[in-house]
DOMARVO-270751 format. One record per residue (C-alpha): residue number from 1; x, z, y. Coordinates in Angstrom, 1 decimal. Each point is the difference from the previous one (the first is absolute). Layout:
PT / NUM / X / Z / Y;
...
//
This chain:
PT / 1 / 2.4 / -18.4 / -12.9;
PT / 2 / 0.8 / 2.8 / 2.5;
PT / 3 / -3.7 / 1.1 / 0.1;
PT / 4 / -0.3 / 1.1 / -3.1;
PT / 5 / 3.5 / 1.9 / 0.5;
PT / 6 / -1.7 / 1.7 / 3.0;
PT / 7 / -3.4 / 0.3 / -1.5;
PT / 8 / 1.6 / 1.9 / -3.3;
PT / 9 / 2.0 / 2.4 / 3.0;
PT / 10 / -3.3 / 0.3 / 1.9;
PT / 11 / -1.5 / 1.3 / -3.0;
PT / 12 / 2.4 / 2.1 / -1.0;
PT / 13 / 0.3 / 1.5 / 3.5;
PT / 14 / -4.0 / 0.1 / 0.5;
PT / 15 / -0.6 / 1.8 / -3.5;
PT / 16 / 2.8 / 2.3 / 1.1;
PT / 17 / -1.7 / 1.1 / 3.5;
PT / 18 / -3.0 / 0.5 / -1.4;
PT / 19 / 1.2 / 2.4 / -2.7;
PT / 20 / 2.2 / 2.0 / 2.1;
PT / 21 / -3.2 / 0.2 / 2.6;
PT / 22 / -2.3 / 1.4 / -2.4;
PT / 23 / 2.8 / 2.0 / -1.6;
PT / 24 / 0.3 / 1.9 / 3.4;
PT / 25 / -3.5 / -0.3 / 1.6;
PT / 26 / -0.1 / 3.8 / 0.2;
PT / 27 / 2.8 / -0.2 / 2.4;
PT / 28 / -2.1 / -2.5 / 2.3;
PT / 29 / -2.6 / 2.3 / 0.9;
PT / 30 / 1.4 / 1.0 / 3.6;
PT / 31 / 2.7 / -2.7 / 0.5;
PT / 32 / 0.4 / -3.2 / -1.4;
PT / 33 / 3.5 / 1.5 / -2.4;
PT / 34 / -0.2 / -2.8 / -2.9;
PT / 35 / -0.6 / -3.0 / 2.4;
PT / 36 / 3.6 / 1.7 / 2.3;
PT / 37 / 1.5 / 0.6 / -3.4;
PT / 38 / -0.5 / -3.7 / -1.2;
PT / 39 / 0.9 / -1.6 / 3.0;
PT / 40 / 3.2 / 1.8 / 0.3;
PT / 41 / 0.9 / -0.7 / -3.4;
PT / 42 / -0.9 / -3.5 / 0.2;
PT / 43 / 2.1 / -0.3 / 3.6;
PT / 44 / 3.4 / 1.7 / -2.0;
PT / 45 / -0.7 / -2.7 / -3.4;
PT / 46 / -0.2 / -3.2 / 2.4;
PT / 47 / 2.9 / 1.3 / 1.8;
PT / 48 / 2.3 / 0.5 / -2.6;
PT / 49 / -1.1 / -3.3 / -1.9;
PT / 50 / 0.3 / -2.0 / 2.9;
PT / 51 / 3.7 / 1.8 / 1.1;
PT / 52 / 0.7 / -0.3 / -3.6;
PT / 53 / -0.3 / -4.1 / -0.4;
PT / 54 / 1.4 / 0.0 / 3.8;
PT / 55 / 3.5 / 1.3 / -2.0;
PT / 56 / -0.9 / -1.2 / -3.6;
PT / 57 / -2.1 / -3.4 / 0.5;
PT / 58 / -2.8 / 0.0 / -3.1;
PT / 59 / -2.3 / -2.2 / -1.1;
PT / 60 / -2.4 / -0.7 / 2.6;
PT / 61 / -3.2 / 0.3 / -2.3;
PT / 62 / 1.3 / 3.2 / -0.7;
PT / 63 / 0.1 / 0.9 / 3.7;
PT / 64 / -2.7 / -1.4 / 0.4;
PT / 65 / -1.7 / 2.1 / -3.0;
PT / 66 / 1.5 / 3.4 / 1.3;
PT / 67 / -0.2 / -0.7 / 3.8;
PT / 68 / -3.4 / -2.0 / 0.7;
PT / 69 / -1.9 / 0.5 / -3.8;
PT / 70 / 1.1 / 4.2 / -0.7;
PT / 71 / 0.6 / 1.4 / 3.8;
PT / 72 / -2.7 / -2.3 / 1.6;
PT / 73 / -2.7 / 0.9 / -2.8;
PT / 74 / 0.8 / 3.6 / 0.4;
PT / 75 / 0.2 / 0.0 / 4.0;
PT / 76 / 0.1 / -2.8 / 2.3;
PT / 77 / 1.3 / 2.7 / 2.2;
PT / 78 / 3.2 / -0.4 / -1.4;
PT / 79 / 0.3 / -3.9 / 0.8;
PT / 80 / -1.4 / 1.3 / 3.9;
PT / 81 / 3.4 / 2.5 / 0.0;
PT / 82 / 2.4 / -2.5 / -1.4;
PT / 83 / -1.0 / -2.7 / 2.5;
PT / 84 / 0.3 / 2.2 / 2.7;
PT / 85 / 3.6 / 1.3 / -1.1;
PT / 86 / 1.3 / -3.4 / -0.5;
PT / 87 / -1.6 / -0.5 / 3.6;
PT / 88 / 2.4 / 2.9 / 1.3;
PT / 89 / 3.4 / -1.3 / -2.0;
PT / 90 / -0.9 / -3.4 / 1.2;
PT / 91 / 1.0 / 1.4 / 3.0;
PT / 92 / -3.7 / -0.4 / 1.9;
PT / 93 / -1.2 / 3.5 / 0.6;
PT / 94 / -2.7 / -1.1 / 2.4;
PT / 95 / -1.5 / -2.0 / -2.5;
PT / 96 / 0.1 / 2.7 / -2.7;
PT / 97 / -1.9 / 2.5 / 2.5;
PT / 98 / -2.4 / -2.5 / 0.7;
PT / 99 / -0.8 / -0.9 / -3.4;
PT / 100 / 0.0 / 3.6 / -1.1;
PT / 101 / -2.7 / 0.3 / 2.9;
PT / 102 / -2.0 / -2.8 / -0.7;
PT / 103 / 0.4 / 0.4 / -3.5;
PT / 104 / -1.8 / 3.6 / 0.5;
PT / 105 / -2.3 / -1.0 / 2.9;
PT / 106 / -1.5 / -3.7 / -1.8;
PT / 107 / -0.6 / 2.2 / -3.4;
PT / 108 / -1.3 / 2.8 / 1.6;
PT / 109 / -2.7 / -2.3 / 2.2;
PT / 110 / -0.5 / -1.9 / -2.6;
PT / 111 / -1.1 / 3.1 / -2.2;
PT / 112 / -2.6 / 0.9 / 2.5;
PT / 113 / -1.1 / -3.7 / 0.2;
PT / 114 / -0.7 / 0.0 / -3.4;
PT / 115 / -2.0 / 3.0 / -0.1;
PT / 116 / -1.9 / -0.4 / 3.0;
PT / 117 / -0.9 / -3.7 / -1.7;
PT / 118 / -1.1 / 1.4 / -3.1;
PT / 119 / -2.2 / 2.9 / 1.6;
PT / 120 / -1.7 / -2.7 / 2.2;
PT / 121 / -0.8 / -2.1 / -3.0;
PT / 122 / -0.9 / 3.1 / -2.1;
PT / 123 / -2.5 / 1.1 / 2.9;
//
């Protein structure tokens, strides 16, 4: 049953990227503005739900709606920051750099993987 919790949030969270995207496309001309503007919104919503339920306990498919369904449909960006935070308050700074870095580095390679794959196979 938790699927369909996250799949409603994903939805919800997808929908929601794309209209704010389009609704600011303008702004994306010289800088990626609505992809920063989404990610940061999405990094302060799955911090305040997940220091929220941290105080207040709620239902879990309701965190799990918000946190993995809303945040991780609109940015998966957001899930990236809060594992790395909870890295740092776990007390293991080390590992948070090095995820942050790998995180980056993996994503970015594999970015340039993926095109260079698909313009071989193009021709």
């Amino acid at each position: 049953m938790d699927f369909i919790f996250v799949g409603l949030g994903g939805f919800i969270g997808s929908v929601s990227r794309y209209l704010i995207g389009s609704g600011m496309s303008a702004a994306a001309v010289n800088f990626p503005l609505p992809t920063l503007l989404i990610n940061f919104t999405g990094a302060v919503l799955i911090g305040a739900v997940t220091e929220y339920s941290a105080k207040i306990p709620i239902n879990a498919n309701l965190l799990r709606f918000l946190t993995v369904g809303i945040c991780g449909g609109f940015t998966t960006f957001s899930t990236f920051s809060l594992e790395t935070v909870n890295l740092f308050e776990k007390g293991k700074p080390l590992l948070g750099f090095s995820y942050a870095a790998l995180s980056f580095f993996l994503c970015f390679l594999g970015i340039v993987i993926g095109k260079s794959i698909s313009r071989f196979v193009a021709g």
